[in-house]
N, C-alpha and C positions, 0 to 999 in steps of 0.2 A: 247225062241225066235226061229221064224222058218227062214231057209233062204233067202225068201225072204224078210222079217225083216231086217232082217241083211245086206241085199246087198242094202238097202232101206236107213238105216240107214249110209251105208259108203257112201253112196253120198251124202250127207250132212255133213260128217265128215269135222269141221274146219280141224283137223289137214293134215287127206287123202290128202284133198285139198290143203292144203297150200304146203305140202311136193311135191306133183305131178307136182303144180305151178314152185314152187323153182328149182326140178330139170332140166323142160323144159324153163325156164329163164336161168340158168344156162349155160344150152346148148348154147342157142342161145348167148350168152354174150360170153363165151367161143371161138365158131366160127366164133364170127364177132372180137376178138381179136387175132386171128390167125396171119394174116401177121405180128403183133409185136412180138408173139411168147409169149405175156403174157395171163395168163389165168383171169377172173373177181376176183377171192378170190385175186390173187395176185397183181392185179391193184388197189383192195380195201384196201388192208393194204399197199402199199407204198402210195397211198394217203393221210392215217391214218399219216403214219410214217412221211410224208412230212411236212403235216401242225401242227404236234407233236413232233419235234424234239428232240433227247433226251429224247421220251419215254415207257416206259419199256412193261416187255411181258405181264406183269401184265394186265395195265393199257390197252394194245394193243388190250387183249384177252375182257376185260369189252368193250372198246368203240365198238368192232366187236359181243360185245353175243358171242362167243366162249370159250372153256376150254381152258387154256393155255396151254396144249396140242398139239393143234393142231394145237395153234399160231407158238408155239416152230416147229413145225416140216416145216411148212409154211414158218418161217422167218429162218431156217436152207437153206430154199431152193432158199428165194435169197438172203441171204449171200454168199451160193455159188457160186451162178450169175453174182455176183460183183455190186449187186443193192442195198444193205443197208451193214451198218458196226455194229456191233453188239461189246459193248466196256463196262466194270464194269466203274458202277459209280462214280463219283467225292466221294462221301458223305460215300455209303456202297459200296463195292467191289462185294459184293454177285449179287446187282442188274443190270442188264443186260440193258443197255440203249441201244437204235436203231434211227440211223441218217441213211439219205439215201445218195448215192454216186451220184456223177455226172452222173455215166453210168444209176443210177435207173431214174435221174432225167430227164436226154435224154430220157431213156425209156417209161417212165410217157407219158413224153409229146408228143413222138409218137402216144403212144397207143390214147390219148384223143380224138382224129378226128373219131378215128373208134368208139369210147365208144358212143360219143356223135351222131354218124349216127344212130348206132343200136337204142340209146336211145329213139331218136325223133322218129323214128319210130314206136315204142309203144306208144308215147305220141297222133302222128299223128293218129293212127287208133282206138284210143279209145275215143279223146280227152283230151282237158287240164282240163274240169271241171271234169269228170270223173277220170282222172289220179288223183287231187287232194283229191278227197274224197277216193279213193284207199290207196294212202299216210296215210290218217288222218283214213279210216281207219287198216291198220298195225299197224298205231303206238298207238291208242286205246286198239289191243288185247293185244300186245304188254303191256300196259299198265295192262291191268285185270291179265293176268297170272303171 
């Protein structure tokens, strides 16, 4: 494969693409969450943790696609913020259950106003049919892989 091949083929790469995607999404989600001082990874799992109460990194890491790994290091970091409480379970001690605090829930609900301007605004510039089939399809490759 000669390099022009090659640089032919990376721009068509799903992955390239989706990676390049995610991180300038990222960005902009990140920035427009600024004045609450929460970042999107962190507004996505206290959302997770809110309407999942009681539960675990496990279960936290499956609904997010992530390693628990990363959950663990993520949900270390607002535990320390005072925005989830992280407590052994009723049943097994080993298992790590996660409820969020009033100060996460105050927080939450801050950030939501800025989540939802950034959000419309992609919605507004690509449209809603387009944003829908965008949706349907992620959640399609999603599905293959």
């Amino acid at each position: 494969m000669n390099t022009q091949n090659t640089r032919n083929y990376l721009k068509i790469c799903a992955c390239r693409n989706l990676r390049m995607t995610s991180r300038v999404i990222t960005q902009y989600f990140d920035k427009a969450l600024q004045p609450v001082g929460l970042r999107i990874t962190q507004l996505a799992l206290m959302a997770d943790i809110l309407f999942s109460e009681g539960i675990t990194v496990g279960e936290l890491a499956d609904t997010q696609l992530m390693d628990q790994t990363t959950v663990t290091r993520n949900v270390e970091i607002l535990r320390k913020s005072g925005f989830i409480d992280v407590k052994s379970g009723n049943d097994d001690s080993r298992k790590r259950c996660i409820t969020i605090t009033e100060l996460g829930t105050a927080k939450l609900k801050a950030a939501v106003p800025f989540w939802e301007k950034a959000q419309q605004r992609i919605e507004d510039n690509i449209g809603s049919e387009r944003y829908e089939e965008f949706l349907k399809t992620l959640s399609d490759i999603q599905r293959i892989v």
